[in-house]
matplotlib code that plots the C-alpha trace (Angstrom):
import matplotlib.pyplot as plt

x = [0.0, 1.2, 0.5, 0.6, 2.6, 5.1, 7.3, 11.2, 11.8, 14.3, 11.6, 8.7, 5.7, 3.0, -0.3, -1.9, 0.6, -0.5, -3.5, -2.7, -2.2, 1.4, 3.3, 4.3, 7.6, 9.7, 13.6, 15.2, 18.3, 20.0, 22.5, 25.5, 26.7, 24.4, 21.5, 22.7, 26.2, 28.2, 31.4, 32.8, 32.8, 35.6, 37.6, 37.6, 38.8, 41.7, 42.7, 43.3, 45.1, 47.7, 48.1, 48.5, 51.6, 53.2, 51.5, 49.2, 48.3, 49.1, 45.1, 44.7, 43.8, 40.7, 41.7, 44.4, 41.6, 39.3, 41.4, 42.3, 38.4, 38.0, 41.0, 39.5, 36.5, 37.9, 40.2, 37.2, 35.3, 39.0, 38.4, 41.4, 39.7, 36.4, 37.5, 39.5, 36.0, 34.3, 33.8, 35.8, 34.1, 33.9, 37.5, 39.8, 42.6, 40.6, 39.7, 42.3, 43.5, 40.6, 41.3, 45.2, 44.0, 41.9, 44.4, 47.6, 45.2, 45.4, 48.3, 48.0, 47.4, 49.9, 52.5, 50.5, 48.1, 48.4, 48.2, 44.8, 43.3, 43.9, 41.9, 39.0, 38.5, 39.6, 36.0, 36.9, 35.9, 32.4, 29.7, 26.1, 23.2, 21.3, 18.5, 20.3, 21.0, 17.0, 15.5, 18.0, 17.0, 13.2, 13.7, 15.2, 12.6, 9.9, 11.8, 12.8, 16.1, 18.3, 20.8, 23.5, 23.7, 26.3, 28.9, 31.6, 35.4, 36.4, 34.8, 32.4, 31.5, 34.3, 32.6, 29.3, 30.8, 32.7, 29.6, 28.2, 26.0, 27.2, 24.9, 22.1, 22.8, 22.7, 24.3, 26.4, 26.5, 29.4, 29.8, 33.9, 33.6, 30.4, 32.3, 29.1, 27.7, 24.2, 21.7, 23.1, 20.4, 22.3, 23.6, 20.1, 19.4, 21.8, 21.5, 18.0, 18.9, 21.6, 18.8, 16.7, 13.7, 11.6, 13.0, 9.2, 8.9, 11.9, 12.0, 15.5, 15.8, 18.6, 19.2, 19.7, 16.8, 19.0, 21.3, 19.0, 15.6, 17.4, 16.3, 12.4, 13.8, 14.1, 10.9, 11.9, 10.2, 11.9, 12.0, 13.8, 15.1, 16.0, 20.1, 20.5, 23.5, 22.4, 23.8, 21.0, 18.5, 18.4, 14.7, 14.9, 12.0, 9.6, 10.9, 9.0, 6.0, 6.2, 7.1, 4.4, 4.2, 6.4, 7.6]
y = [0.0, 3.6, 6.7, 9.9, 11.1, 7.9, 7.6, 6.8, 3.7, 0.9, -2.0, -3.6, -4.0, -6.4, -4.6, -7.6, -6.8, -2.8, -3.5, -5.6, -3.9, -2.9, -6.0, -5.5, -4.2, -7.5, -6.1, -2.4, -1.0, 2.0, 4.4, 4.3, 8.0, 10.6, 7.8, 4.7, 6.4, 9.6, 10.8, 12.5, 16.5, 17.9, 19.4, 16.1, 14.4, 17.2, 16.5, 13.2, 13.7, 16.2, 13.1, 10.6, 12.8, 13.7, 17.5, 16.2, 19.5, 21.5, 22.7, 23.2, 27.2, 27.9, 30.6, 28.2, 25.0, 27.8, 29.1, 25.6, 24.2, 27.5, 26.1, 23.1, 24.3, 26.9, 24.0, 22.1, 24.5, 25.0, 23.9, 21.5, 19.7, 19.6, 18.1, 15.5, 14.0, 12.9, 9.1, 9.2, 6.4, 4.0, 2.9, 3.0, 4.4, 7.4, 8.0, 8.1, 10.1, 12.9, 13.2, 13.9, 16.6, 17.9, 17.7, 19.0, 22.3, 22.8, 24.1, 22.3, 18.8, 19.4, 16.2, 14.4, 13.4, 9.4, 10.0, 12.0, 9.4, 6.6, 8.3, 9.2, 5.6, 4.6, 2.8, 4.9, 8.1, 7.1, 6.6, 5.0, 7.2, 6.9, 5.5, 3.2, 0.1, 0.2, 0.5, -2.4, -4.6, -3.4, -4.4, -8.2, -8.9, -8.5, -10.6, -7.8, -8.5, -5.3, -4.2, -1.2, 0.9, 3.0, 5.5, 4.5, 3.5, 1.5, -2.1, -0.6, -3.9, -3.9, -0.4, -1.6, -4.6, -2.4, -0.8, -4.2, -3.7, -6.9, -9.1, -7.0, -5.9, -9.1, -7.5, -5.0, -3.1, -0.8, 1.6, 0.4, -2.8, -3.0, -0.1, 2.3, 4.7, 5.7, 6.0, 3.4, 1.4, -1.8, -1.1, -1.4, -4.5, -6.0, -5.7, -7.2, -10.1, -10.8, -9.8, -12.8, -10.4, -8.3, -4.3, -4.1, -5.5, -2.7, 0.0, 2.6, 4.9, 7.5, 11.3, 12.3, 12.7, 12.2, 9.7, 7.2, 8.3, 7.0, 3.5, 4.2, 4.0, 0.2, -0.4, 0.0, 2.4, 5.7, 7.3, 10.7, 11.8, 15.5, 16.3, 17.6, 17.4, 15.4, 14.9, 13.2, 10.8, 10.4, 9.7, 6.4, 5.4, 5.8, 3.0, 0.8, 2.6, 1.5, -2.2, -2.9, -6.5, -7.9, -11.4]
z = [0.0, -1.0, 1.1, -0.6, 2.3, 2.8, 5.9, 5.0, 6.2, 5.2, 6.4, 4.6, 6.2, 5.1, 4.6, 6.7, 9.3, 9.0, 10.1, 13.1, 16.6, 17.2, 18.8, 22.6, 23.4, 23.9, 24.0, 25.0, 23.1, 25.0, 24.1, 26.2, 27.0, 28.5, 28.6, 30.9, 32.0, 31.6, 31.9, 35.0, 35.0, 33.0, 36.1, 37.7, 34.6, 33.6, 37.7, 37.0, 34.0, 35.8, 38.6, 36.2, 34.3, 37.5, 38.1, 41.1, 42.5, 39.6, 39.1, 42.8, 41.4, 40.3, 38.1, 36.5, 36.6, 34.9, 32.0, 31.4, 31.1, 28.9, 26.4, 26.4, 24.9, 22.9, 21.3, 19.8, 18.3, 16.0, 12.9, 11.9, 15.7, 14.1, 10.7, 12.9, 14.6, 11.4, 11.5, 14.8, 16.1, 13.5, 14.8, 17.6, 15.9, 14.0, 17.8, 18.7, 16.2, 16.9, 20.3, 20.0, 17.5, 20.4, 23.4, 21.1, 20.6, 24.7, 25.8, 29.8, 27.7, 24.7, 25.1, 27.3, 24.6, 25.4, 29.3, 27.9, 25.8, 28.3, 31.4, 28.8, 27.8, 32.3, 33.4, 36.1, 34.6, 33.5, 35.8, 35.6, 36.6, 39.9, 38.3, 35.7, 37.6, 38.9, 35.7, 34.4, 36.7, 36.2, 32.7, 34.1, 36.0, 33.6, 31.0, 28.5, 26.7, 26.9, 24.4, 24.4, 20.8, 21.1, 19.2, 20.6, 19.7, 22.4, 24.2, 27.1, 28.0, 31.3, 32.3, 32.6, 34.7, 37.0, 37.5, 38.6, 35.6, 33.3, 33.9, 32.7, 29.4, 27.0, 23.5, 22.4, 19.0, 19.2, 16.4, 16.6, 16.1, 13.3, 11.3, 11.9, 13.3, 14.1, 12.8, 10.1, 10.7, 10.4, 14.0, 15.2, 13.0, 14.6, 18.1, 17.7, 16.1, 18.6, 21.1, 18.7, 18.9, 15.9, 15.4, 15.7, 18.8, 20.4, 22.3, 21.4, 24.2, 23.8, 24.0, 20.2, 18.0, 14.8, 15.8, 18.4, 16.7, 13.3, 14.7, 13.6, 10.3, 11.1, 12.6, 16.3, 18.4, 20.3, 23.5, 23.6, 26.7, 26.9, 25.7, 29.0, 31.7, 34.4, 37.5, 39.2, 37.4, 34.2, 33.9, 32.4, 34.6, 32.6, 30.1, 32.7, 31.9, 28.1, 29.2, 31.6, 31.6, 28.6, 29.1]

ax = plt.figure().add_subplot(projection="3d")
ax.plot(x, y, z, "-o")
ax.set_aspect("equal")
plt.show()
């Protein structure tokens, strides 16, 4: 059947199965950073960096921890920095790549590039939020298979398990390792099918509207949550509200 105003999809659906109700929700895919975890605040982060390279102590000013945040900043929005992200996560290496382009640009990370890039990628610099670990468990109990779609260029898997979080999540699809990023809607595809359910019969739940709401494209379903910082919950409770009583 043909609409006059079609909806861009790369899915076929059967006009028998049009008609039919909308399956139940069976299986959750989440995005990774700013949904389920995110990374600790920037200060915190450039403090570690300074112990780890022998200058413990060396941001103890907050004019100097300041100015330095400020280059930070100032350093990405540089155009040669910006060029350098494209695709970043499609591999570790062009991540790498992107974020020595970044940390060269700031004068307080400039040969400590390496010492940079490994306490970004450190499980101990990203952190679930409060209500992560809840809903995950939620999601457990009421037999929902739960997946993790995320742009990312390095194996997340020991974070979540440092977290205490392992057990709960039961596939991966990692932009770095499917050579992808979202909303290629292959990535989607196949988390489901490791997941063994229909795109139909999933939920995507992330905070980018382009990137995570690319997944209705394959037939899953979306749930938005605001790109906000968060330091407190997240608001991922109401997932449960959408996956009442799947089993």
């Amino acid at each position: 059947m043909r609409t006059l105003f079609d909806t861009p999809s790369t899915y076929t659906l059967e006009p028998a199965a049009s008609a039919r109700a909308v399956p139940p929700v069976r299986a959750v895919l989440f995005d990774f950073v700013n949904t389920l975890f995110h990374m600790i605040d920037a200060d915190r982060w450039l403090r570690q960096v300074a112990a780890d390279t022998g200058r413990a102590g060396a941001l103890d000013d907050p004019a100097l921890a300041a100015a330095v945040l400020d280059d930070l900043t100032l350093a990405y929005q540089r155009p040669e920095v910006l060029a350098a992200q494209a695709g970043r996560d499609t591999s570790a290496d062009r991540h790498r790549a992107a974020m020595v382009a970044w940390f060269a640009a700031v004068p307080f990370l400039r040969g400590h590039e390496p010492a940079a890039h490994a306490r970004l990628l450190h499980a101990g610099s990203w952190e679930p939020y409060p209500d992560t670990a809840a809903v995950l468990r939620g999601l457990r109990e009421r037999g929902v298979r739960v997946g993790v779609v995320s742009d990312i260029a390095w194996d997340i898997r020991p974070h979540v398990a440092h977290r205490g979080l392992g057990d709960l999540v039961d596939a991966y699809a990692l932009s770095f390792e499917a050579g992808r990023e979202k909303p290629d809607p292959e990535l989607f595809r196949k988390a489901c099918a490791d997941l063994g359910v229909d795109p139909r019969e999933t939920l995507m739940v992330g905070d980018n509207p382009v990137r995570d709401g690319g997944a209705s494209a394959a037939g899953l379903r979306c749930f938005i949550l605001p790109a906000e910082h968060r330091t407190g919950e997240r608001g991922l409770a109401q997932v449960l509200d959408l996956v009442p009583g799947a089993r």
